[in-house]
N, C-alpha and C positions, 0 to 999 in steps of 0.2 A: 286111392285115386279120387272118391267121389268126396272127400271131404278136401282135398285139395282144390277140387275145380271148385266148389263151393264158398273158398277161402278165395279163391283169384280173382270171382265171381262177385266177392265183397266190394273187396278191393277193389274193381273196376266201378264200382257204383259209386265209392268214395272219390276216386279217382276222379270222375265223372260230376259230383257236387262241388270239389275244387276248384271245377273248372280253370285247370293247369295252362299258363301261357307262353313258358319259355318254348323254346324248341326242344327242346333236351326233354322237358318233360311230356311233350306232346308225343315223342318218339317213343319213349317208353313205355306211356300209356296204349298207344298204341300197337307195341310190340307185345306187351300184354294182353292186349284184344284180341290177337290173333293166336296166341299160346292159350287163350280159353276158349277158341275155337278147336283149337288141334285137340284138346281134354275132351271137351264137348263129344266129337266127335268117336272119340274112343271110350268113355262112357257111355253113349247109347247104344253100343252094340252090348252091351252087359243083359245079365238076366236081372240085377234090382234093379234097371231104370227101366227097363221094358217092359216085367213081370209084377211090379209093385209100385207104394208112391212113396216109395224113399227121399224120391228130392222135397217131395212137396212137402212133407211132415221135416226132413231138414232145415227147408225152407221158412216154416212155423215157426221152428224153434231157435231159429237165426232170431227170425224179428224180433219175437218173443224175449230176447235175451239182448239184443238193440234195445227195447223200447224200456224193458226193465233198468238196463244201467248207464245206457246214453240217452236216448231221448225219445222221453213219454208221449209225444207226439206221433208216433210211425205209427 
């Protein structure tokens, strides 16, 4: 699950530099936003996001791997 919300979690940031203007896409992204709430919130009752820093080293190795093959500026 925690590599999922992470993936959603991309996505929405993508989503978000697009900056989407139909309605269609507004709605989606949107219904997105609230589906990595509902994640969110049942990932943080876990013992790796409470008890370690899993997302954060996740998190590294996202950009890490962004900045490696899309773009060197992040």
């Amino acid at each position: 699950m925690h590599k999922f919300y992470c993936l959603m979690e991309l996505l929405q940031d993508n989503l978000d530099d697009l900056e989407v203007t139909t309605p269609r896409m507004k709605f989606l992204r949107d219904s997105l936003a609230e589906f990595c709430e509902l994640l969110n919130d049942e990932c943080a009752n876990t013992y790796t996001v409470q008890k370690t820093t899993y997302f954060q080293e996740l998190t590294n190795k996202i950009d890490t791997l962004m900045r490696k093959y899309f773009n060197p500026e992040m």
